[in-house]
C-alpha positions as CSV (number, residue, x, y, z in Angstrom):
1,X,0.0,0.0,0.0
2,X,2.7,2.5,0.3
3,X,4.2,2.2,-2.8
4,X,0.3,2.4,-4.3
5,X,-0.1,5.4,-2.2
6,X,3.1,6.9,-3.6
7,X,1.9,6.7,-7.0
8,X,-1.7,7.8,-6.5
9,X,-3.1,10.6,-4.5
10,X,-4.9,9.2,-1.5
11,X,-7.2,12.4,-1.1
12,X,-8.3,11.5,-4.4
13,X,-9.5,8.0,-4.7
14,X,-10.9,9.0,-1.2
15,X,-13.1,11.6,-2.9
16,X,-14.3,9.0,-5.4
17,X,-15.1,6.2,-2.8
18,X,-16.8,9.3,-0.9
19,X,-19.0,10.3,-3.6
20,X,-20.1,6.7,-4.8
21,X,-23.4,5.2,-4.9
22,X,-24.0,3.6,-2.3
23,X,-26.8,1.2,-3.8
24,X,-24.6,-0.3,-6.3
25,X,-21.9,-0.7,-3.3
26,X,-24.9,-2.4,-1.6
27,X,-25.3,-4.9,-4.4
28,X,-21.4,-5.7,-5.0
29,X,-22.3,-6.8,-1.3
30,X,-24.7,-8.7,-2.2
31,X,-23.5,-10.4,-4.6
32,X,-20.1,-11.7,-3.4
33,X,-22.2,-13.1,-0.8
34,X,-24.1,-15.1,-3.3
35,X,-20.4,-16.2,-4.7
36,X,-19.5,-17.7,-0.8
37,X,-22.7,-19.3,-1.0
38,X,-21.6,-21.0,-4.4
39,X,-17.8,-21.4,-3.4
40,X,-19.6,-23.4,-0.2
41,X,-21.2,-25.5,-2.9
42,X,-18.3,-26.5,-4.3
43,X,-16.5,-26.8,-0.7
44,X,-19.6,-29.3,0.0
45,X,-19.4,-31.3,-3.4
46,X,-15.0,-32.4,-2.4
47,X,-15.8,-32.7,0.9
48,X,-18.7,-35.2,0.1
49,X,-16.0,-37.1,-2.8
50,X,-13.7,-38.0,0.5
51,X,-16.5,-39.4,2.5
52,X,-17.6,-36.8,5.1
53,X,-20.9,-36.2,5.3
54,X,-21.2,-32.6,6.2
55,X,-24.4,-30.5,5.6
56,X,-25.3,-27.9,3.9
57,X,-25.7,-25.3,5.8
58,X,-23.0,-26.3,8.4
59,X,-20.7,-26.1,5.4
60,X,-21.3,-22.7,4.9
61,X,-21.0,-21.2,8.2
62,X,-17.6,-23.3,8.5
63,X,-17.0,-21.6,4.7
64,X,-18.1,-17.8,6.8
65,X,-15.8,-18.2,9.5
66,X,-13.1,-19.8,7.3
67,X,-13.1,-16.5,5.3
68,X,-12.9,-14.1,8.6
69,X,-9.8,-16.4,9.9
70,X,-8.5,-15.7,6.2
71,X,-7.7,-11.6,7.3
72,X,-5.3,-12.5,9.9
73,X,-2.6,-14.5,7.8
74,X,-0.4,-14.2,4.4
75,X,-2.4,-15.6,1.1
76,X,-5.6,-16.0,3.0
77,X,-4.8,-19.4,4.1
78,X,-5.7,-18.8,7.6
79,X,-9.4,-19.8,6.8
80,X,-7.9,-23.2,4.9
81,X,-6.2,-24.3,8.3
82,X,-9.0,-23.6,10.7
83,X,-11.3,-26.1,8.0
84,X,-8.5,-28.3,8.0
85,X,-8.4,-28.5,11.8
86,X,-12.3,-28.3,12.2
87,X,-13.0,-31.3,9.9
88,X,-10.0,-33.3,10.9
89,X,-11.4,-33.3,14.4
90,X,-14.9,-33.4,13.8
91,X,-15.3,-36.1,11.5
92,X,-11.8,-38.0,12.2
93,X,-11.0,-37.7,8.4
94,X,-7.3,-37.8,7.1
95,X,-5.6,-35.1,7.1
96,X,-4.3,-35.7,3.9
97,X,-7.5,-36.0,2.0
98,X,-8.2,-33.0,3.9
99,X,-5.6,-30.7,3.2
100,X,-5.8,-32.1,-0.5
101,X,-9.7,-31.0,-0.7
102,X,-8.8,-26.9,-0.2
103,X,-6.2,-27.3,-2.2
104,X,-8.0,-28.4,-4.7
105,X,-10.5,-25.7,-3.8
106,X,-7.7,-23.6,-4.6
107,X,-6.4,-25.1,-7.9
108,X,-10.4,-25.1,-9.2
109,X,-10.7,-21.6,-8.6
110,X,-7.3,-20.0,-10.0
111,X,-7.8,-22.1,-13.3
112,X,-11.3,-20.8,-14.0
113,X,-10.1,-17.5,-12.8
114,X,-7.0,-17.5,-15.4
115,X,-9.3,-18.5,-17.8
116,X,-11.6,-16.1,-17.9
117,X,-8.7,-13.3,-17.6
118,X,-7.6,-15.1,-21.4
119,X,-11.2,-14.6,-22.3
120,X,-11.2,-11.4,-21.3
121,X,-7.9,-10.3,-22.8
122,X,-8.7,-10.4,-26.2
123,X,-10.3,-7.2,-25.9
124,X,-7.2,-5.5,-24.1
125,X,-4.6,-6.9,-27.1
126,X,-5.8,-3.7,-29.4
127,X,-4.5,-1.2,-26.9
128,X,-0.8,-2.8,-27.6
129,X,0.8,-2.6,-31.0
130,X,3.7,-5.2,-30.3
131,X,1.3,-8.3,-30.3
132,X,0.9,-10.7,-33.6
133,X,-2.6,-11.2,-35.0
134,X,-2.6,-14.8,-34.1
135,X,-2.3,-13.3,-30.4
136,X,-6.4,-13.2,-29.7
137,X,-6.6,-17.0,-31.3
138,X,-3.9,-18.1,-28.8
139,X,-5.5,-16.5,-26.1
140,X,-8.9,-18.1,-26.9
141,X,-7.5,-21.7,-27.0
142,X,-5.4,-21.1,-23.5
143,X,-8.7,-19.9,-22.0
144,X,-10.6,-23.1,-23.4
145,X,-7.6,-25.5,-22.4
146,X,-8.1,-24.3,-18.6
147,X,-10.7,-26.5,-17.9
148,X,-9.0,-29.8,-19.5
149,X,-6.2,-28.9,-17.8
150,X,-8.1,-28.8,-14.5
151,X,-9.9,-32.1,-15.5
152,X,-5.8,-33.5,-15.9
153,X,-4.9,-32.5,-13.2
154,X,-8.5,-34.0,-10.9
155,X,-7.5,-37.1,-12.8
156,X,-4.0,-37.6,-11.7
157,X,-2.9,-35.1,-8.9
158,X,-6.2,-35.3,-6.9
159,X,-8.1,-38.5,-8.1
160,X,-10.3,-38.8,-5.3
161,X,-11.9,-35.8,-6.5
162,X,-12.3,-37.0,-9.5
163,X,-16.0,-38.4,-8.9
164,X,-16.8,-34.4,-8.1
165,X,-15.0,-33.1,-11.5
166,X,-18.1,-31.9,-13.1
167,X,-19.7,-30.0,-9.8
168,X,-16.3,-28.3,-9.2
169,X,-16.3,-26.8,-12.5
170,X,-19.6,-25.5,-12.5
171,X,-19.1,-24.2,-8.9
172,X,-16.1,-22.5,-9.7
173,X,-17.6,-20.8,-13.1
174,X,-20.4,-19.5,-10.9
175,X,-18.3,-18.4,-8.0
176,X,-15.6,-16.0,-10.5
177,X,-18.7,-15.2,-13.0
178,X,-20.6,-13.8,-9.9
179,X,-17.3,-12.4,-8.4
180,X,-16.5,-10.5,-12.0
181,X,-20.5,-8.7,-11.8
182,X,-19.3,-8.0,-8.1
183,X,-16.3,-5.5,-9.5
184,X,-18.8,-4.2,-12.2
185,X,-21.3,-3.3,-9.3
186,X,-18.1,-1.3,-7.8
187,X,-17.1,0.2,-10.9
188,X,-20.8,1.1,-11.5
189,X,-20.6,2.4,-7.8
190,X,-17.6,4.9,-8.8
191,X,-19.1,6.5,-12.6
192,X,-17.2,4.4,-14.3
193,X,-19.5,3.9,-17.9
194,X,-16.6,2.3,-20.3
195,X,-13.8,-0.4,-20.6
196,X,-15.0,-2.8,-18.8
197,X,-13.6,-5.7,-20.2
198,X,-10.2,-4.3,-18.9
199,X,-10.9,-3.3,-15.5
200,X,-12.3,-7.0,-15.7
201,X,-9.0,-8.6,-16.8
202,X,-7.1,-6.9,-14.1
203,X,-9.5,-7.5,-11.6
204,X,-9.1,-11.7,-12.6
205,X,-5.2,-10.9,-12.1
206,X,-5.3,-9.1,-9.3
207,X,-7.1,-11.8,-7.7
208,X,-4.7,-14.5,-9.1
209,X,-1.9,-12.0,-7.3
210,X,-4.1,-11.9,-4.0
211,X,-3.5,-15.3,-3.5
212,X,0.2,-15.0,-3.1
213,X,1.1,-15.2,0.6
214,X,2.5,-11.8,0.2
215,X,-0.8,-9.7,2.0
216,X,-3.1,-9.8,4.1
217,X,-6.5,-10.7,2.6
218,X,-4.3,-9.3,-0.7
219,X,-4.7,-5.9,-0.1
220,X,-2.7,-3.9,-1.5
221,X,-1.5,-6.8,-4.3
222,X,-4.5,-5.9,-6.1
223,X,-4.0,-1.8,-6.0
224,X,-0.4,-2.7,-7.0
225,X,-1.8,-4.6,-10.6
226,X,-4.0,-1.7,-11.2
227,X,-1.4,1.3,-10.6
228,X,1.4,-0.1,-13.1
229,X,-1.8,-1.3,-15.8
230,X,-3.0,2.3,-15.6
231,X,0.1,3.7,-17.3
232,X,-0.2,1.2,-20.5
233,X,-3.7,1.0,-20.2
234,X,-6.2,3.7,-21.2
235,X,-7.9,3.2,-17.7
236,X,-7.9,6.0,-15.4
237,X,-5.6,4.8,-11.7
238,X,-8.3,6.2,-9.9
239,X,-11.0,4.3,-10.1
240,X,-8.6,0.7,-10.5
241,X,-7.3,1.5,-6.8
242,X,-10.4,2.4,-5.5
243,X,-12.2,-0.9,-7.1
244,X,-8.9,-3.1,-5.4
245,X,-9.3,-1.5,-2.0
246,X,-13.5,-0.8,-1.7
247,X,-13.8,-5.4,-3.4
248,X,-11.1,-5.4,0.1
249,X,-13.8,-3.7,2.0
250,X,-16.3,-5.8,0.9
251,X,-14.7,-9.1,1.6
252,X,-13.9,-7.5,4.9
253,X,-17.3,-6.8,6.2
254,X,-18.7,-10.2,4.5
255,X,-15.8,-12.5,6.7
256,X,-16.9,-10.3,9.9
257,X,-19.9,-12.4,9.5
258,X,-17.9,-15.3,10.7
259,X,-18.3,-13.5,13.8
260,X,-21.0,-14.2,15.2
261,X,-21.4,-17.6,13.8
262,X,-21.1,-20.5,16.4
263,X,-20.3,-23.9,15.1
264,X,-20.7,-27.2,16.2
265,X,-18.2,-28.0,18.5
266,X,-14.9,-30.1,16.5
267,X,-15.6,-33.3,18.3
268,X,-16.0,-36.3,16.5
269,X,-19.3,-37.2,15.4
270,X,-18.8,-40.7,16.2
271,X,-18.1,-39.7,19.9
272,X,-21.8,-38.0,20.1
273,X,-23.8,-40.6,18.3
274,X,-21.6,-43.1,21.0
């Protein structure tokens, strides 16, 4: 954040935040809610391939206060070791199989997420002069080799997910899809009417760089791909930091949900049906 802050003027993406509307801020709320809810879908669907029979909605308050243990360490994996530790008590399941389920999480989510930023890069190729015409073709059969990829490596890296392959795609299409409307709604939020398309590659990047233990909750990884895009880009630095910091905000107030959730407590469920 302070090399972001040393590029761009504080005051100003303040003003912008300042002035936004607040009812699209509302809905980019809203709807990376509804993207938890489908990330705790696919969270469900791996959990279920490895044999432990965990409900619905106890799922998705473990998924809720996952997500507010995520702001305290490096590459939100915070939330990944309290599931871990939760599930590996509570259901007496190996910690292999579990550790191997959120990474698989993981892996299902960045290749969906670097396959729409492909998609979404052909439109940004124009705005350079130095790439070949065969450029947008290539990017269009990386984006579509994502998901074969991902199948490849279900198959072989993490066969006993392999019975969930088809659920874990379709979660994770929903979960980055919803995700990508989320940044529009911010964008929306700050007057911004044009270039979409490349606000929404960067924002796919960004994310891919969040995951890096390198930030807390990425913050300030995200700012940092919008402030050096803005000066090849015809995007206006403003705005890009202010949609990396006010998505922060908005995952922020969603985990401090996780607050005042109370979970079952991690015994083993064959202890309380003894």
């Amino acid at each position: 954040m302070y090399i972001v802050f040393r590029k761009v003027d504080f005051t100003t993406v303040w003003e912008l935040v300042r002035k936004s509307n607040v009812w699209w801020l509302i809905l980019a709320f809203l709807l990376f809610n509804v993207s938890k809810v489908f990330s705790a879908h696919r969270l469900r669907a791996l959990l279920h391939a490895i044999n432990i029979p965990i409900d619905y909605f106890h799922n998705l308050k473990l998924c809720y206060v996952g997500m507010f243990y995520n702001l305290f360490l490096p590459g939100s994996v915070g939330g990944d070791g309290y599931k871990v530790v939760y599930l590996n008590k509570r259901y007496t399941a190996k910690l292999k199989l579990l550790v191997a389920s959120v990474l698989m999480d993981r892996v299902s989510g960045a290749a969906i997420l670097l396959a729409m930023a492909l998609g979404f890069g052909v439109f940004v190729t124009p705005f350079f002069n130095f790439f070949p015409e065969y450029t947008n073709t290539g990017l269009v059969v990386l984006a579509l080799m994502a998901i074969p990829a991902l199948l490849v490596v279900t198959r072989f890296v993490f066969p006993s997910f392999w019975p969930a392959k088809g659920p874990i795609i379709l979660w994770s299409i929903g979960v980055q899809g919803v995700q990508v409307i989320c940044a529009y709604a911010i964008l929306r939020a700050f007057g911004v009417t044009d270039l979409f398309t490349i606000y929404f590659v960067l924002f796919l990047v960004s994310s891919l760089a969040s995951m890096l233990p390198l930030s807390f909750g990425g913050v300030g990884l995200r700012e940092l791909v919008f402030v050096y895009a803005s000066q090849y880009l015809p995007i206006h630095e403003t705005p890009a930091v202010a949609l990396g910091l006010m998505y922060f905000v908005v995952i922020a107030a969603s985990s401090f949900i996780g607050v005042f959730i109370k979970l079952p407590a991690a015994e083993s469920v064959l202890a309380e049906r003894e």
